[in-house]
C-alpha positions in Angstrom: -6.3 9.7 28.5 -8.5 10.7 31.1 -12.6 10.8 30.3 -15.7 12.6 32.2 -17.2 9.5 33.6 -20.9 8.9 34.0 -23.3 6.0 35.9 -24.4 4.5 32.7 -27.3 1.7 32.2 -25.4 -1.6 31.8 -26.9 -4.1 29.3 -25.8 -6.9 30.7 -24.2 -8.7 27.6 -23.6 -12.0 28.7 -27.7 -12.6 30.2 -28.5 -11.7 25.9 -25.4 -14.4 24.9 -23.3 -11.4 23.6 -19.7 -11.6 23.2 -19.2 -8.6 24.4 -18.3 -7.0 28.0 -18.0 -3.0 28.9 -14.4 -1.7 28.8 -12.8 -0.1 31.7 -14.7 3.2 32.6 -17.4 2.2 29.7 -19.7 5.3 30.8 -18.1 8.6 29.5 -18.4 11.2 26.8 -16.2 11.3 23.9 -16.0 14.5 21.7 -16.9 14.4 18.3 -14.5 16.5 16.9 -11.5 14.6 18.6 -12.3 11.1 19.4 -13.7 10.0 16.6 -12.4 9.4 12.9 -13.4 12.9 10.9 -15.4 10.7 8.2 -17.8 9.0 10.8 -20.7 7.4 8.9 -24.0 7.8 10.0 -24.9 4.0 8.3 -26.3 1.2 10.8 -25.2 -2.0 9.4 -28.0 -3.8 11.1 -30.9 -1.7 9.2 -31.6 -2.0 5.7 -32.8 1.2 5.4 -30.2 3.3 7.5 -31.3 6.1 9.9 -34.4 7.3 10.0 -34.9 10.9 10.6 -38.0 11.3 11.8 -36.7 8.8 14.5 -33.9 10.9 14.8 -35.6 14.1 15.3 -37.7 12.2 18.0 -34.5 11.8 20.0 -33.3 15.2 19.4 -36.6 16.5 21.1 -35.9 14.5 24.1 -31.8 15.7 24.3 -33.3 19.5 23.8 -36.0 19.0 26.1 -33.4 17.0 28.6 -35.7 13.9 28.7 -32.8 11.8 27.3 -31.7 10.2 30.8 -28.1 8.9 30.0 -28.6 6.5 33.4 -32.3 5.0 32.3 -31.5 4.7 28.4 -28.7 2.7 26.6 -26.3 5.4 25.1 -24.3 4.5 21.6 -21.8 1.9 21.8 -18.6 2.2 20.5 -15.7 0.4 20.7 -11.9 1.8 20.3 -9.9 1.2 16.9 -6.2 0.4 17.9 -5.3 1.1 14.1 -6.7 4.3 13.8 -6.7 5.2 17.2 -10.1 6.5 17.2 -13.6 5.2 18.5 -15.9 3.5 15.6 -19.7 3.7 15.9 -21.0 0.0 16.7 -24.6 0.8 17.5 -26.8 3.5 18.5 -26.8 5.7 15.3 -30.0 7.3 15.9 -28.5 8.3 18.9 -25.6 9.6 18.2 -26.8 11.2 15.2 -29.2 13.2 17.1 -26.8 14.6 19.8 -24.7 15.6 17.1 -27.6 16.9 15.6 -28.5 18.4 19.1 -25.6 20.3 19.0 -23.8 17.9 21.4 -19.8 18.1 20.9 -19.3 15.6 23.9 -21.2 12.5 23.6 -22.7 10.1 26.2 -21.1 6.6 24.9 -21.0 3.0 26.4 -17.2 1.7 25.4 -17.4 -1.9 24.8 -15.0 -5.0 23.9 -15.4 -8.2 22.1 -14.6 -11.3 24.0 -11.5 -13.0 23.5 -11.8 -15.4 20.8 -14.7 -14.3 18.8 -14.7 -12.6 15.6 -14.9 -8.7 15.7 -17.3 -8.3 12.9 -19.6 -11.3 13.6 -20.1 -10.0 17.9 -20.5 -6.3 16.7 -23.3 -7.6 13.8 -24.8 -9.6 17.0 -24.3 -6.1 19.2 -26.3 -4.3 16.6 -29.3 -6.7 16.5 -29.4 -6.9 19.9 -29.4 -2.9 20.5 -32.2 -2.4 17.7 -34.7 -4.2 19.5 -37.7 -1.8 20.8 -36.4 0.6 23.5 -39.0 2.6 25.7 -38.5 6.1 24.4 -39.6 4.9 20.5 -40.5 1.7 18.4 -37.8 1.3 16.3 -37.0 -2.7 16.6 -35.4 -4.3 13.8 -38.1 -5.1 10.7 -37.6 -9.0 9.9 -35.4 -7.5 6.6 -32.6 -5.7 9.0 -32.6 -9.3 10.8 -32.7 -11.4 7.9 -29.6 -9.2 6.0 -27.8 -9.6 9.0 -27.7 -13.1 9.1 -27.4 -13.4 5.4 -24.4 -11.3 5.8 -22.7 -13.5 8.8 -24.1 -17.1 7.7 -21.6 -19.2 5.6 -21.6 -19.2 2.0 -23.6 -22.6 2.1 -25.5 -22.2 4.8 -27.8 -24.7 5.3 -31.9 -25.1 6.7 -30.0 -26.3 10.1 -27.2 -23.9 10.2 -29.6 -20.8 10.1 -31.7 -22.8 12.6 -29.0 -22.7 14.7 -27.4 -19.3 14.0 -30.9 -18.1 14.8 -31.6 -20.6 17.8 -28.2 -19.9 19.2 -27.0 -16.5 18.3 -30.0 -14.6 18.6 -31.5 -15.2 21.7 -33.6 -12.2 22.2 -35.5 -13.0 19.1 -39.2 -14.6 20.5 -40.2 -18.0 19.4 -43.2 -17.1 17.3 -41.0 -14.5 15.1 -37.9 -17.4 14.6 -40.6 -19.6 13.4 -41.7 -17.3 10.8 -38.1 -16.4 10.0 -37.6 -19.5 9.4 -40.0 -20.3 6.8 
């Protein structure tokens, strides 16, 4: 299937440690009505407390007032369902909430892959922390509960001290030294 292409930011996954690359043609727009599954959910994973509308309604203010500029700001990332044949929501919910909310039928997404040989769930939980950091149009970073749920959620059962020192050492990269330490405790 053939997709309206744009110049997209690139995140540059493996500089962050992700295990994640861009797909083939990862800048394009997908309509909502078609290319995605009819039951969507609007529930990021990564935050405790889901969307947040006034966040939302931040972003639809920028899309209305074409201040959104799909080449300077990361647009949602989604990555294609083989089983469904459909694209699933990985990150940018606040984004792609407001578009829809915008009005938007064709939405600005970044397609993206896992790497060979990692676990889907575990490099799109990564993904997700990753994205929610602060991005220049709002401060919306993860809150040390969204980070600390995800990690319950990806840690073993018995995790040890030194296993989440690692997973947090290791895995997350992107979080700074002073915040691991407090994590930590």
């Amino acid at each position: 299937m053939k997709y309206t292409t744009f110049k997209g930011k690139d995140p540059k996954f493996s500089k962050h440690g992700l295990p994640i690359k861009l797909a083939e043609s990862p800048f394009r727009y997908l309509n909502i009505d078609t290319d995605f599954p009819s039951d969507i959910k609007f529930k990021n994973a990564a935050r405790t407390k889901g969307t947040e509308q006034k966040h939302v309604n931040q972003i639809v203010d920028f899309i209305n007032n074409n201040e959104f500029d799909i080449e300077q700001y990361h647009t949602p990332f989604v990555i294609y369902n083989v089983k469904t044949n459909k694209y699933d929501l990985v990150a940018g919910f606040h984004r792609f909430k407001a578009f829809h909310k915008a009005g938007v039928t064709d939405i600005p997404v970044t397609v993206v892959e896992v790497l060979p040989g990692h676990n889907v769930q575990h490099a799109i939980r990564k993904l997700q922390l990753w994205e929610n950091r602060k991005e220049p149009y709002a401060k919306l970073e993860s809150s040390d509960s969204d980070i600390v749920d995800a990690i319950a959620r990806e840690l073993p059962k018995k995790a040890t001290d030194d296993t989440i020192r690692e997973w947090l050492g290791v895995s997350l990269r992107r979080v700074n030294s002073p915040r691991c330490r407090r994590l930590l405790k």
